[in-house]
N, C-alpha and C positions, 0 to 999 in steps of 0.2 A: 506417552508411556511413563509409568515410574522411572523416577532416579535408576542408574544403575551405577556398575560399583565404579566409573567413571567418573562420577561425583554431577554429570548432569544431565538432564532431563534426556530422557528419548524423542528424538522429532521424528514426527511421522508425517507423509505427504498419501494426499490421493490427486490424482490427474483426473479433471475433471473437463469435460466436452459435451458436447449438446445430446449424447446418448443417453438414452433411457439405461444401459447396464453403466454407464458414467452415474446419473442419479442414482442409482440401486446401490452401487458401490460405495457412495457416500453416507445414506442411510444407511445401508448398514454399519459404518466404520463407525459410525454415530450410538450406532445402537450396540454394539459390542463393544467398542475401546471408550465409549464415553467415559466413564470411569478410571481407566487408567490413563486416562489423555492429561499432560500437566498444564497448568496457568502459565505457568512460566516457560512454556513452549508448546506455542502455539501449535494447531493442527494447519500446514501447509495446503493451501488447495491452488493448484497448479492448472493453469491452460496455456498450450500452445496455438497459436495463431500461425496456418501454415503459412508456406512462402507467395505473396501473390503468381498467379501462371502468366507470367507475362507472355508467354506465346500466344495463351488462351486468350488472351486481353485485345492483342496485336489480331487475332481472328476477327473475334466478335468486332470489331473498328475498320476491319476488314485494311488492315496495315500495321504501320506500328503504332503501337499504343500510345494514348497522349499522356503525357504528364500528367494532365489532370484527372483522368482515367482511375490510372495507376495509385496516382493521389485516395481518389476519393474511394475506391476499393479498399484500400489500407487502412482509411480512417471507420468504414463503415466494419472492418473485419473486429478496431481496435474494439469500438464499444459494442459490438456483439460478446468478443471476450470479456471485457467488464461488469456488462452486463447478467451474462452465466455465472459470474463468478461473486454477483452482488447477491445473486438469488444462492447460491450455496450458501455463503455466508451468512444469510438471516437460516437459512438453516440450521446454521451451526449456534448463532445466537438463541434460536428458540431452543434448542438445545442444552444452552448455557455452555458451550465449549467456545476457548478462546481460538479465532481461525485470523491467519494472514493470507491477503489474495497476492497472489504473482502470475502474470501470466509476459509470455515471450512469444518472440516469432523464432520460425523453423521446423524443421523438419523433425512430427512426432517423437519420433526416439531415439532420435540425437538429444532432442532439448530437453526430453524428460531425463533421460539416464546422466548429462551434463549438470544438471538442475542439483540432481540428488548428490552427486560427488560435490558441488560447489557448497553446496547449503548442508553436506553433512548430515544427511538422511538416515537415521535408522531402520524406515518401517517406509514402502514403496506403496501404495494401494490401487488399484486398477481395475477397472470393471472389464468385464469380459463380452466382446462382442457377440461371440459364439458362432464363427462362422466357421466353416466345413474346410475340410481340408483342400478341398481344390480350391477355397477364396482365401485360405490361409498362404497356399504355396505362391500365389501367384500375383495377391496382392501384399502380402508377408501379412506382420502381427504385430505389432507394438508393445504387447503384453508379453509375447514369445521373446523378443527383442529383448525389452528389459529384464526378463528372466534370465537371461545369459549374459548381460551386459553390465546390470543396475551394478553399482558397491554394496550394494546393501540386498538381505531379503525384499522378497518379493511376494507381497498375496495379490492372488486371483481371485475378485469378486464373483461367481456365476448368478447369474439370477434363473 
């Protein structure tokens, strides 16, 4: 985003995940903020890598999980995030907007709304799953979450 009277650039992030309203929510931020998005601060594109289920691990092994297990789920989670976040990126390029990838492990909406207070977020951007309130109440919302949590504004992509 433009300067503001802070004297520098506005950074905006979107959290981006292998969802379809996760892509929707980056084109459009593309197609609407392109313009006002600076060179000199970059467009943040964010994935969280949840936390291996080790319980789930120690089932499926039918015990505890081996090290190597454990291992090689973590590494396969890593470049699937990299991966996601290689393909925004030439989005953002074909674009002509300058993008930095970050991506973390943890728990959704701890590590997004931490993400934004550490890195000084102005502009939060999130696509919208669109699920109903009985899978809202029960499995929560991350969007909901950051909305009452982020430091910063928060848009909602709907598609």
């Amino acid at each position: 985003m433009e300067v503001g009277g802070e004297g520098r650039a506005k950074k905006v992030m979107v959290a981006v995940d292998e969802s379809d309203c996760s892509h929707y929510a980056l084109e459009w931020t593309l197609s609407n903020f392109r313009e006002s998005l600076s060179p000199s601060s970059p467009l943040i594109l964010y994935n969280v890598q949840s936390i291996v289920d080790l319980g789930l691990l120690a089932a499926a092994s039918h015990g505890a999980a081996p090290p190597e297990l454990i291992q090689n789920v973590t590494e396969q989670q890593k470049k699937f995030s990299l991966t996601l976040l290689q393909k925004a990126k030439a989005m953002c390029d074909r674009e002509r907007v300058a993008a930095e990838i970050i991506s973390e492990v943890g728990d959704p909406k701890d590590a997004i709304c931490g993400a934004v207070e550490r890195l000084k977020v102005d502009l939060l951007i999130l696509g919208s799953h669109g699920r109903g309130l009985f899978k809202r109440t029960f499995l929560g919302s991350v969007s909901n979450y950051c909305v009452h949590n982020a430091p910063c504004p928060v848009l909602i992509v709907k598609k």
